[in-house]
MARDOSE-891579 format. One record per residue (C-alpha): residue in one letter; residue number from 1; x, y, z. Coordinates in steps of 0.02 Angstrom, whole numbers. Layout:
<atoms>
<atom a,NUM,<X,Y,Z>>
...
</atoms>
This chain:
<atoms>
<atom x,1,<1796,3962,2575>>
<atom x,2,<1690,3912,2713>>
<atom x,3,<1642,3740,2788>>
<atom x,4,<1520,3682,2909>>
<atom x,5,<1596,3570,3033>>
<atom x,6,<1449,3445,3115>>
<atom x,7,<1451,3345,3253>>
<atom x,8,<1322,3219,3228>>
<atom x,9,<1213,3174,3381>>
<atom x,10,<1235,3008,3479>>
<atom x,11,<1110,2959,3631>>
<atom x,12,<1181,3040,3782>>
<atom x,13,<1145,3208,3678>>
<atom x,14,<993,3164,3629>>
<atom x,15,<952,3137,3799>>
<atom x,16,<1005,3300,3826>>
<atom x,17,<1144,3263,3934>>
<atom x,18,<1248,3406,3926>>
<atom x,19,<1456,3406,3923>>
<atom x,20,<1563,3401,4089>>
<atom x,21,<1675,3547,4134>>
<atom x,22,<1796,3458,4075>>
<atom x,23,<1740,3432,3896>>
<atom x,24,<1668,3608,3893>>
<atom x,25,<1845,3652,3943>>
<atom x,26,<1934,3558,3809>>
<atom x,27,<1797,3632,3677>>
<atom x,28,<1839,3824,3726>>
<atom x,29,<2019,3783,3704>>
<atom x,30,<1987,3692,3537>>
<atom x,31,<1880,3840,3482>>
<atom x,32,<2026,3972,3541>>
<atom x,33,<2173,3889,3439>>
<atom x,34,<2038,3927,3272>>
<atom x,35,<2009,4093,3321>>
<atom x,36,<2190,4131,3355>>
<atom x,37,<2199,4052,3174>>
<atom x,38,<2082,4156,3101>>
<atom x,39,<1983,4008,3055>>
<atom x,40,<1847,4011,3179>>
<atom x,41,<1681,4090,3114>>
<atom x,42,<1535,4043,3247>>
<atom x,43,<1477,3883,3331>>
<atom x,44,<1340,3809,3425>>
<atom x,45,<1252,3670,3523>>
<atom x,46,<1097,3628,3479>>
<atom x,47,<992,3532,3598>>
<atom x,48,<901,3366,3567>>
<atom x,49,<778,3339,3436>>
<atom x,50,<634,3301,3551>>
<atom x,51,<614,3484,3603>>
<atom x,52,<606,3516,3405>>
<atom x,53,<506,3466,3250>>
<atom x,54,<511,3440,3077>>
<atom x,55,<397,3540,2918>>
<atom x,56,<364,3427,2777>>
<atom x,57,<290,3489,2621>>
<atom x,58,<168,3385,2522>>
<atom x,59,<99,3466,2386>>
<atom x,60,<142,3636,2455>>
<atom x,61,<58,3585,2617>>
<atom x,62,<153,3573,2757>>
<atom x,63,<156,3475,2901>>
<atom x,64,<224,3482,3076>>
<atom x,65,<296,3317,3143>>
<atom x,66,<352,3340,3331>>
<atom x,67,<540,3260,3375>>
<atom x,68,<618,3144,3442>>
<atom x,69,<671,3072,3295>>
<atom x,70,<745,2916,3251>>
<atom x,71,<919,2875,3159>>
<atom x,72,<1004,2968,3313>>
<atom x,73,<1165,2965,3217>>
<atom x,74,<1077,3050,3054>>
<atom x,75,<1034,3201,3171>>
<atom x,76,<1129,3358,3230>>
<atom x,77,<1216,3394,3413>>
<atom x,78,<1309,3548,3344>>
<atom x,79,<1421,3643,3230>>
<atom x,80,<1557,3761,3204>>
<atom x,81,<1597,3876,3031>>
<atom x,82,<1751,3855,2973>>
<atom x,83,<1837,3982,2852>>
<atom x,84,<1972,3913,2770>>
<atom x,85,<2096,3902,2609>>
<atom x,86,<2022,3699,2566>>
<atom x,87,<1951,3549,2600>>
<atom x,88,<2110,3494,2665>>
<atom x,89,<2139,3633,2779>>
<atom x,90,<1974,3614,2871>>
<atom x,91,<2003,3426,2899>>
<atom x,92,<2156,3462,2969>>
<atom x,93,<2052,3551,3102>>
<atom x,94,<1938,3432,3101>>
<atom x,95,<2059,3290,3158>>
<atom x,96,<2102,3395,3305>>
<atom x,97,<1923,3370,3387>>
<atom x,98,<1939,3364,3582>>
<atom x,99,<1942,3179,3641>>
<atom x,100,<1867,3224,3798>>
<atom x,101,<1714,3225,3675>>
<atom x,102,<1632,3069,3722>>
<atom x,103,<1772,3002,3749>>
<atom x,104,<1833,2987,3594>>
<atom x,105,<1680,2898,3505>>
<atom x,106,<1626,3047,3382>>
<atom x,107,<1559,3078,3204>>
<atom x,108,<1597,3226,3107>>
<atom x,109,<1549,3293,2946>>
<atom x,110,<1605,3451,2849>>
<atom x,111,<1515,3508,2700>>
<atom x,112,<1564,3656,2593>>
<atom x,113,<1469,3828,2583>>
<atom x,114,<1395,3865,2397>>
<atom x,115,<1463,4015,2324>>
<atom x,116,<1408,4149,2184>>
<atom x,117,<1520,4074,2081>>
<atom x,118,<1445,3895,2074>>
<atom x,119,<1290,3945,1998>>
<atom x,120,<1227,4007,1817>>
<atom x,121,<1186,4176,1770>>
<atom x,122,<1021,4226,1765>>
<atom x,123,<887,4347,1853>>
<atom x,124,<885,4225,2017>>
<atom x,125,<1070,4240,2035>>
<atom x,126,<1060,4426,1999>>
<atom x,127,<930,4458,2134>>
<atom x,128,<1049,4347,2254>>
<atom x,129,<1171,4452,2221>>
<atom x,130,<1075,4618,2253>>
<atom x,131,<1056,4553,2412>>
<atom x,132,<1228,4510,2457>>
<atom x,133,<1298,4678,2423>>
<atom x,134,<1337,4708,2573>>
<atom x,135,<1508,4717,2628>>
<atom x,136,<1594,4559,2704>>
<atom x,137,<1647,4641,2834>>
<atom x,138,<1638,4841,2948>>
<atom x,139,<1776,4862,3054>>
<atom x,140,<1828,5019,3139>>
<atom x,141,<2004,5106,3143>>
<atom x,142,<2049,5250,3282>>
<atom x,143,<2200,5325,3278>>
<atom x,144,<2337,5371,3436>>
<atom x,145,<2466,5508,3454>>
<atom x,146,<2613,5365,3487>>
<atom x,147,<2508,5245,3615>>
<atom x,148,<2434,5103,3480>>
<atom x,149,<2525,4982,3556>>
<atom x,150,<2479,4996,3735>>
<atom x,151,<2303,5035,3692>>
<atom x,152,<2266,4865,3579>>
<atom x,153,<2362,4765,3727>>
<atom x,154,<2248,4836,3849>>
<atom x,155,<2095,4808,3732>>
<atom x,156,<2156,4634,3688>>
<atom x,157,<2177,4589,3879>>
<atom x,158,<1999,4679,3928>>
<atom x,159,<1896,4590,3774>>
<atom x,160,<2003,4435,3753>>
<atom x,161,<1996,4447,3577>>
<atom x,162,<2154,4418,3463>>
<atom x,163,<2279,4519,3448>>
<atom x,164,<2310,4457,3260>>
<atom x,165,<2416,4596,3207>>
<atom x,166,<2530,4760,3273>>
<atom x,167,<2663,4803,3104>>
<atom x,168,<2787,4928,3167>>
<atom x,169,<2832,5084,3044>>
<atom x,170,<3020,5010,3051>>
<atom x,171,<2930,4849,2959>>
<atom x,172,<2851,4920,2826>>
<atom x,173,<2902,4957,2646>>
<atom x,174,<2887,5139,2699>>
<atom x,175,<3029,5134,2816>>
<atom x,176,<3173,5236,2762>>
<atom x,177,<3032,5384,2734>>
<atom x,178,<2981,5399,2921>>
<atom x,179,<3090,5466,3057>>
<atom x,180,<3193,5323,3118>>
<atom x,181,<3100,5376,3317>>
<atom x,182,<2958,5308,3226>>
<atom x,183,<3007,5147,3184>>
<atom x,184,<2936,5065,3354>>
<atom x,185,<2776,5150,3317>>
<atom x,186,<2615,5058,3251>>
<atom x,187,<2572,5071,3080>>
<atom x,188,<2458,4946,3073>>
<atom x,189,<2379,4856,3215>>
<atom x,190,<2213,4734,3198>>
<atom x,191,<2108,4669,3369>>
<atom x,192,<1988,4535,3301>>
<atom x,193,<1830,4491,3401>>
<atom x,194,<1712,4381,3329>>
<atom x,195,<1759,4410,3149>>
<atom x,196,<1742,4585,3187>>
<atom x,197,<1896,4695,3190>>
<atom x,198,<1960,4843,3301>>
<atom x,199,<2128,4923,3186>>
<atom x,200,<2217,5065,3251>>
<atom x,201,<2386,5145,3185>>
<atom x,202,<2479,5289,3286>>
<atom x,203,<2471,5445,3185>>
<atom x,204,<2609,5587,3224>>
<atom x,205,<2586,5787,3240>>
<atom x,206,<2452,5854,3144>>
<atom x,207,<2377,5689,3054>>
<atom x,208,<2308,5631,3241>>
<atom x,209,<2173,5678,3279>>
<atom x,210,<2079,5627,3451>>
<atom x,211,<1932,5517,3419>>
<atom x,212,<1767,5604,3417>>
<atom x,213,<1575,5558,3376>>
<atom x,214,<1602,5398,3372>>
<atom x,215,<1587,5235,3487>>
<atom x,216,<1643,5072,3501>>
<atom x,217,<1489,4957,3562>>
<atom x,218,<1519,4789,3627>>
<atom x,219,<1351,4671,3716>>
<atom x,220,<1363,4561,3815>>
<atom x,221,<1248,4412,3885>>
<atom x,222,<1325,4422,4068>>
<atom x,223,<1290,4566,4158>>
<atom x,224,<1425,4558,4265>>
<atom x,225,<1537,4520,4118>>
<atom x,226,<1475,4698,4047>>
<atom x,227,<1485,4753,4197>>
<atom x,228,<1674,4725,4244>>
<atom x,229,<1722,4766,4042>>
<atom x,230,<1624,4957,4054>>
<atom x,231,<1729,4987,4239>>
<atom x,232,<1907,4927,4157>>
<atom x,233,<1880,5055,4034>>
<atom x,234,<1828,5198,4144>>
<atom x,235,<1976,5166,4243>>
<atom x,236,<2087,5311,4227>>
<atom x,237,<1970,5385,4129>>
<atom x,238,<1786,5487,4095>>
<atom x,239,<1622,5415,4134>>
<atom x,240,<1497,5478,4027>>
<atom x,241,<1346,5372,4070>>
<atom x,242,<1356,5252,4225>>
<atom x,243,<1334,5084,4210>>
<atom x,244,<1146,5041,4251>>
<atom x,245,<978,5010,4185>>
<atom x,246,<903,5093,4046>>
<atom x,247,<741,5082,3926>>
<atom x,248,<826,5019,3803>>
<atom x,249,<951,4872,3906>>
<atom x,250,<973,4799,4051>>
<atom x,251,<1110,4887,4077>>
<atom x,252,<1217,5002,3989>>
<atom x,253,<1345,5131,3996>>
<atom x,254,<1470,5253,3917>>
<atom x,255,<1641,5309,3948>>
<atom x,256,<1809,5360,3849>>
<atom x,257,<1948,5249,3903>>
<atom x,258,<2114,5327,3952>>
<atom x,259,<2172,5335,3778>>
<atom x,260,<2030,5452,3731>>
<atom x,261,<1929,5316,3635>>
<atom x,262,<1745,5322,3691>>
<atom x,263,<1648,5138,3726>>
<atom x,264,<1481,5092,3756>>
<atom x,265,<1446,4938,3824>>
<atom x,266,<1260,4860,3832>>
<atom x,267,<1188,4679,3923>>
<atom x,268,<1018,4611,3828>>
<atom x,269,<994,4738,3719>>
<atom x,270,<807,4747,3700>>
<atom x,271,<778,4688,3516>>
<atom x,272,<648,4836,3449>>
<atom x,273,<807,4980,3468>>
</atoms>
């Protein structure tokens, strides 16, 4: 289930006084320990109300009433998505907010996601539904001839994601029917970034086959983020488009890392391709 985890505004944010190093610091580490969890969906800051507004209907009509607003600690500073087992669970996270966090002195709310489930059948629920057919999640699997292990470390210490999961052969059910050399291989192996998921497994003799027609993209804000990511990939292996500025980005590029997968990394995408 998921919760929305608030952080209710006080005055220095709506001042728009943003966080010290130091708080932004402790928040990245706060917001790495629920991603290492599995728990960490997205998050944001939003900044004060006085560079927003408010639409009130009356009578259909609405109206457009220009921040600030009052009741400071009624308003928003930020949130993360939480996606948890229960209530419980997510408060358990909650209690370990950063006290760097103005210093201490913070309000939090979490409020529960509504589900399919919680409402009663009927044509709105079925169009709902029609709309949220698709799947929860697309993740991508490659296979390697024996090297799954070194490949997700490398991709895991390129991306930064989290390594969540590499299952040897030898710890499977399955174990006494593969070749006891293949015990230390990967079976199973799962790179999460974002909510998104890399899997790989090693595959021997004639059930590998080298990736082909297919990419991995990852975009990036920072172009020299995107830039450093595309050359630690083409080390020790293939360019296949430089790194540099296209039509469609400010800069992309292809290459196929030294494990044969192919990657194509982008910075500001332009939004009409």
């Amino acid at each position: 289930m998921k919760y929305m985890l608030m952080r209710k505004a006080d005055a220095d944010t709506e001042k728009g006084v943003l966080p010290s190093q130091e708080i932004l610091q402790a928040m990245a580490d706060y917001n790495e320990q629920m991603m290492q969890a599995g728990v960490f969906v997205s998050g944001n800051g939003i900044r004060p109300s006085s560079e927003g507004c408010r639409v009130e209907f009356r009578d259909g009509e609405p109206r457009i009433i220009q921040g600030p607003f009052q009741n400071t600690e009624e308003l928003l500073a930020g949130y993360s998505i939480l996606e948890v087992q229960s209530l419980e669970e997510a408060i358990a996270w909650a209690k370990q907010w950063p006290r760097e966090d103005a210093s201490g002195d913070v309000t939090l709310e979490l409020r529960r996601y509504f589900t399919m489930d919680d409402f009663e059948p009927g044509r709105g629920l079925e169009k709902h539904k029609e709309l949220s057919r698709l799947p929860l999640e697309m993740n991508l699997h490659v296979g390697f001839p024996g090297t799954c292990r070194e490949a997700m470390s490398f991709y895991q210490e390129v991306t930064g994601g989290n390594l969540e999961a590499i299952i040897t052969y030898g710890e499977t059910p399955a174990a006494d029917q593969v070749p006891a050399e293949w015990h230390d291989r990967v079976a199973h192996a799962s790179l999460n970034l974002r909510g998104r998921r890399l899997m790989g497994a090693d595959a021997a003799g004639d059930c590998y086959q080298a990736p082909a027609g297919a990419q991995v993209h990852l975009e990036y804000d920072d172009p020299e983020q995107a830039e450093w990511v595309f050359s630690q990939f083409a080390k020790d292996g293939t360019i296949i488009m430089p790194f540099e500025q296209t039509f469609w980005a400010n800069r992309f590029g292809m290459t196929k890392d030294r494990f044969g997968v192919q990657w194509m990394v982008s910075n500001q995408t332009k939004a009409c391709l």
